[in-house]
GUPANU-80441 format. One record per residue (C-alpha): residue number from 1; residue in one letter; x, y, z. Coordinates in steps of 0.2 Angstrom, whole numbers, plus 2048, in hexadecimal, padded with zeros to 3 digits. Layout:
N
NUM,A,X,Y,Z
...
//
This chain:
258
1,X,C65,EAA,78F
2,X,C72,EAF,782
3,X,C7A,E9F,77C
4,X,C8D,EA5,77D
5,X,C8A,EA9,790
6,X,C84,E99,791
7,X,C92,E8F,78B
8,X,C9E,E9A,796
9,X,C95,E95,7A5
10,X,C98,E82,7A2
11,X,CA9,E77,79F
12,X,CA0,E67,799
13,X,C92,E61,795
14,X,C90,E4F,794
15,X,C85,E47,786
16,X,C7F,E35,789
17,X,C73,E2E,77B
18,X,C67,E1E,783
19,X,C5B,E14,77E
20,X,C4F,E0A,78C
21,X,C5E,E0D,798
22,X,C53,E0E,7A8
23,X,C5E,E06,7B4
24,X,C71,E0A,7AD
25,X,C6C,E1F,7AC
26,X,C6D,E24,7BF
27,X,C79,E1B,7C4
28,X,C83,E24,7B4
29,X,C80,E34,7B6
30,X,C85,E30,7CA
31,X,C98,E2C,7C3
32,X,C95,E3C,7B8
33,X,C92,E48,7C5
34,X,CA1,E40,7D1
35,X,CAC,E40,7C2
36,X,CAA,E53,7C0
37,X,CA7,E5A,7CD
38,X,CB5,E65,7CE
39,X,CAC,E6F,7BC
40,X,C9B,E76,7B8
41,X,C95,E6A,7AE
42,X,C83,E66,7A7
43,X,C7C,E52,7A2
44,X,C70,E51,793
45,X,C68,E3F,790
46,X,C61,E3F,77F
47,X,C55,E31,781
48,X,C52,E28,76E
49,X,C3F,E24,772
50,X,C43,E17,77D
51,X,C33,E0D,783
52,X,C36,E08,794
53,X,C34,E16,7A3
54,X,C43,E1D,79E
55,X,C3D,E2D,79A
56,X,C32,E2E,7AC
57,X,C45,E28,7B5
58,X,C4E,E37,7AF
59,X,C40,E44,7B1
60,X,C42,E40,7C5
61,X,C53,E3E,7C3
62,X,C54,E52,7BB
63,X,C49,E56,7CA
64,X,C55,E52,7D7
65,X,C64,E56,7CC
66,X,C66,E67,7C4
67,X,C73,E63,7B7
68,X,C6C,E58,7AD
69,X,C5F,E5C,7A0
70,X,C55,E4F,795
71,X,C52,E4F,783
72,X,C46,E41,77D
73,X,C43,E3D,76A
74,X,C31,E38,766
75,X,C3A,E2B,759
76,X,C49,E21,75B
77,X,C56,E2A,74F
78,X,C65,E1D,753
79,X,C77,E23,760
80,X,C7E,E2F,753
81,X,C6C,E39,751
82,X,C6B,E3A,765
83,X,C7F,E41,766
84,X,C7C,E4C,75B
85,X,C6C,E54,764
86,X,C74,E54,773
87,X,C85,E5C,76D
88,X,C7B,E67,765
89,X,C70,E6D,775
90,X,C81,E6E,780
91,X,C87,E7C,785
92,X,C97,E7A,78E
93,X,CA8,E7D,789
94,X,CAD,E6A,786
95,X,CA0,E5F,780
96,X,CA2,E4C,785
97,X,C98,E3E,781
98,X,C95,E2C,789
99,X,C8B,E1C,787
100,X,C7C,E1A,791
101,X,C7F,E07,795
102,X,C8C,E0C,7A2
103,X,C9A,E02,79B
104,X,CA4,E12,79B
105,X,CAA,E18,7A9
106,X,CA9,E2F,7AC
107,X,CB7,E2E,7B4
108,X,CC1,E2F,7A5
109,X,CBB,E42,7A1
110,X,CC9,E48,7AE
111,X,CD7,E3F,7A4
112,X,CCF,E45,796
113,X,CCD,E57,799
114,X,CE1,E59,7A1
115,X,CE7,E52,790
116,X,CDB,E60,788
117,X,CE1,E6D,790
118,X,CF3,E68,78F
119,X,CF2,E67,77D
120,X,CE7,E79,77C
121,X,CDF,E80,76C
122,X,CE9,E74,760
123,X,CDE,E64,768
124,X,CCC,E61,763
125,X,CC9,E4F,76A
126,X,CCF,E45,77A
127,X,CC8,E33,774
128,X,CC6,E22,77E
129,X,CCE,E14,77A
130,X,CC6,E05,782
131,X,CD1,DF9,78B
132,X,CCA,DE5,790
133,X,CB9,DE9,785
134,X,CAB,DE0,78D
135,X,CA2,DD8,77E
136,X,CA1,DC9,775
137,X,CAF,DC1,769
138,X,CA8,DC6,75B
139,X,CA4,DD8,75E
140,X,CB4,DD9,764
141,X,CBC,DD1,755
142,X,CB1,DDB,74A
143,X,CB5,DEA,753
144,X,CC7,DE7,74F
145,X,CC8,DE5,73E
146,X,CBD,DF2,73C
147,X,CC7,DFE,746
148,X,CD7,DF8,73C
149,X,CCF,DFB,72A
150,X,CCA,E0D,72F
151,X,CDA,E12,737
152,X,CE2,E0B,726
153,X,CD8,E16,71D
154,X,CD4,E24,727
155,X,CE4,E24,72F
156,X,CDE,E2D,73F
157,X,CE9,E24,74A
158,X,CDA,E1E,755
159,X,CDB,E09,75A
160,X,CC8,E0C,762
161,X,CBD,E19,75A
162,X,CAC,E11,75F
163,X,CB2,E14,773
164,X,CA2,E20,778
165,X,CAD,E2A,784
166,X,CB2,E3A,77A
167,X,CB5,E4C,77E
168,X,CB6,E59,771
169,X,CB7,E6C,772
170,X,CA4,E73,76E
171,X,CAB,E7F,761
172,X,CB6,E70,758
173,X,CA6,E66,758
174,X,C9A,E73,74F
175,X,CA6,E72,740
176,X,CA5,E60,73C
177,X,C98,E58,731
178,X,C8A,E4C,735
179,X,C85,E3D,72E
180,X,C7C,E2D,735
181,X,C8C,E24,73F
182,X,C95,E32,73F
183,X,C9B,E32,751
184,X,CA6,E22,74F
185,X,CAF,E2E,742
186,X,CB2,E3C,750
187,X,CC6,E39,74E
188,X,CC6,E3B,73A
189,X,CBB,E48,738
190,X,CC4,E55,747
191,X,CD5,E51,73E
192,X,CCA,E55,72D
193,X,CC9,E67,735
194,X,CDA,E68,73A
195,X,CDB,E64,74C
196,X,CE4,E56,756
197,X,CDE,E47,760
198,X,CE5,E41,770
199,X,CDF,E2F,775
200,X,CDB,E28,786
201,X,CDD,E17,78B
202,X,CCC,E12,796
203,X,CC5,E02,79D
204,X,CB6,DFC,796
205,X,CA9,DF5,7A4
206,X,C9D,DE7,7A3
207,X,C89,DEC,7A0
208,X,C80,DEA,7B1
209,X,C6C,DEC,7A9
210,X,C64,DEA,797
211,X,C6D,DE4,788
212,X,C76,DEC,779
213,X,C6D,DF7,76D
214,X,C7A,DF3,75E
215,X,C7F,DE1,755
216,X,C8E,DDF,74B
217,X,C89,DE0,73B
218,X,C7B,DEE,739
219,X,C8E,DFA,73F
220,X,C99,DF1,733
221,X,C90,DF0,722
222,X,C89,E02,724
223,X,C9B,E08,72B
224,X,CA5,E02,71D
225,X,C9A,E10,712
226,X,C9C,E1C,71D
227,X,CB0,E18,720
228,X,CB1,E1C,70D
229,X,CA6,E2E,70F
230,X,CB1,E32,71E
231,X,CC1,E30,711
232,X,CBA,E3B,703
233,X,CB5,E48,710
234,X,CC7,E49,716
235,X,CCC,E49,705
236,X,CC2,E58,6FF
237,X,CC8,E61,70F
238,X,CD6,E69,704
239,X,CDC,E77,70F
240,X,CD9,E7E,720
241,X,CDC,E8F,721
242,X,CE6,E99,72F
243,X,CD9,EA6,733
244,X,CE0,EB5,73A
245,X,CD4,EC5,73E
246,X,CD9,ED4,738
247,X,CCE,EDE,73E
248,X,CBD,EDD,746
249,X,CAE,EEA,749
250,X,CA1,EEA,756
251,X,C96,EF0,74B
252,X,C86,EE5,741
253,X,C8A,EE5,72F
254,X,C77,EED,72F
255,X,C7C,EFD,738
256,X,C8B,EFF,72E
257,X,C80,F00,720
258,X,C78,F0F,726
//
């Protein structure tokens, strides 16, 4: 199937990386299918090698479910590598992503795709910004300050930049670069390309199953590194050009050669 025709056939596709997520992944893509059920939308779990049944849950899942289609890597490759597999296999017109611990609620995605379309071509990213965060003091502490050097720096006008709940346009996301962590960046680097961000405040929920995939200190000293790349990229990004077609041929620069 041609690819464009498959993006004009889907509003959103939702993007949710997991690891050994057995128990919080149906009941996730339940809320996901609820929360948009008034679009065409499409679910892709990008399974990191987890290794519990993870990988057998989804398979009946899909079965019984059409929308949602599993990607599995053989090897962990860590959140940022799963997003980006997943964005890069989506075919909707908005691409969204969400945590696979089910501490973000779907819901959201309406609130986020009104403030989208209100703002139209100008708008790039509707981001989360998690309200009563259910973690422990110290992520939450850590969290903070990390959030407050970045926005000093990067000043991206985001408070919450690691929420999971984001929605992007699919075209917007295809210009930004990748790097490992790159999707706590999201903000930065869609304002690096000349777009806007509108936030959305959202309530974070408890973790019903498993246990957190991520500590405090493998995000922070690794993110301060990559704070500092974020900032030289923006930097470099000198000028964004107003394109404007002047004219445009149906034909294949190969037949015009003939």
């Amino acid at each position: 199937m041609n690819d464009d025709i498959a993006v004009q056939k889907i509003d959103v596709s939702v993007v949710i990386p997991a690891k050994n997520e057995r128990d919080n992944l149906p009941p996730l893509l339940d809320e996901i299918a609820e929360a948009l059920k008034e679009y065409r939308f499409e679910a892709i779990v990008v399974d990191d090698g987890s290794t519990d049944d993870s990988l057998e849950v989804l398979q009946q899942y899909a079965e019984r479910n059409g929308y949602l289609r599993v990607i599995h890597h053989k090897r962990s490759g860590g959140q940022s590598c799963s997003v980006r597999t997943g964005l890069l296999h989506a075919r909707g017109t908005y691409v969204a992503t969400i945590d696979g611990d089910g501490q973000n609620n779907p819901i959201y995605y309406r609130e986020m795709l009104a403030a989208m379309e209100k703002g139209g071509e100008r708008v790039g990213l509707a981001a989360g910004q998690r309200l009563g965060r259910k973690a422990s003091v110290f992520k939450r502490y850590a969290s903070k300050a990390a959030n407050k050097l970045r926005g000093a720096i990067l000043k991206d006008n985001t408070r919450d930049s690691g929420c999971g709940l984001k929605l992007l346009r699919r075209d917007v996301f295809l210009k930004l670069p990748y790097f490992d962590s790159w999707h706590r960046f999201l903000p930065a680097l869609v304002i690096r390309e000349g777009y806007d961000v509108v936030h959305v405040d959202v309530v974070d929920r408890e973790r019903e199953h498993g246990v957190s995939k991520y500590g405090i200190f493998d995000r922070a000293l690794v993110g301060v590194l990559d704070l500092f790349g974020v900032w030289w990229l923006r930097r470099r990004r000198k000028v964004i050009p107003e394109v404007v077609m002047v004219t445009e041929s149906d034909k294949s620069p190969a037949k015009e050669a003939h």
